[in-house]
C-alpha positions, -999 to +999 in steps of 0.1 A: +000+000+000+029+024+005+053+015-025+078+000+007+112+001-007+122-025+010+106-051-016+126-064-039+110-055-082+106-094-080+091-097-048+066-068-057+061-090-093+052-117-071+028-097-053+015-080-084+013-115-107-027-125-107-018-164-101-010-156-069-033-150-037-020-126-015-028-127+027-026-103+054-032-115+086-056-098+110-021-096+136-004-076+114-035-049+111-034-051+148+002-039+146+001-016+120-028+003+146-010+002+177+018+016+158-003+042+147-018+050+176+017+052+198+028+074+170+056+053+157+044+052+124+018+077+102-003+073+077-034+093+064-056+070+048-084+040+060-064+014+063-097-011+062-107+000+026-068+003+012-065-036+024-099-045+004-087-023-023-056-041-027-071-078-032-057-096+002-074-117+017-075-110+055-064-140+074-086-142+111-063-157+143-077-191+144-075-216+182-052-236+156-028-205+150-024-198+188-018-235+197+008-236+171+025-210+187+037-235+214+056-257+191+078-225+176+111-224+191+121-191+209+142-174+179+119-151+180+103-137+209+075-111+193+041-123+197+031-102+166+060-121+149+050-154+160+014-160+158+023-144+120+048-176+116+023-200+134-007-188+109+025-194+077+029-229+093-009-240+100-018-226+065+011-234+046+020-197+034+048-186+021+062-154+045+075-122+031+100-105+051+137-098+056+140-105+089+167-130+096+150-143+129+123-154+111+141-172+087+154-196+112+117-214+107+103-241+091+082-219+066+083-212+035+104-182+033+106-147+003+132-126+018+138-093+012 
């Protein structure tokens, strides 16, 4: 939604090519409004329409995800982070994201 540099041309292909469904989990919402709301990040626009707008599906925290969470080791120690691997795992997604804790899983990994 914001053009994030941080994505690769051929992750943002990826993302972009129509034979692939793209997910956002309900967690990371959840994150992206507590960081709005303790000011650490800003952004002028409803975030609810821009995430229908953009064609991702919104993945709900299922009982399934939060037992999951149990069986992850402690590489990483964000719950955010963590229920975000678990739903990955329990769903068999493939995770977008360039951090290197993270990658330590066993998911199905795009770095960038």
């Amino acid at each position: 939604m914001e053009e994030n540099k941080r994505l690769s041309e051929d992750i943002k292909k990826k993302i972009a090519d129509p034979e692939n469904k793209n997910f956002i989990s309900v967690a990371t919402v959840w994150e992206i409004i507590i960081k709005k709301t303790t000011k650490q990040i800003k952004f002028h626009f409803d975030l609810e329409n821009s995430i229908k707008k953009t064609g991702f599906e919104v993945i709900p925290i299922q009982i399934s995800h939060v037992l999951n969470v149990s069986e992850l080791p402690l590489y990483h120690k964000d719950p955010f982070d963590r229920i975000l691997i678990s739903q990955a795992q329990v769903e068999n997604l493939v995770f977008i994201t360039s951090d290197e804790k993270i990658w330590k899983y066993n998911v199905a990994i795009l770095r960038c």
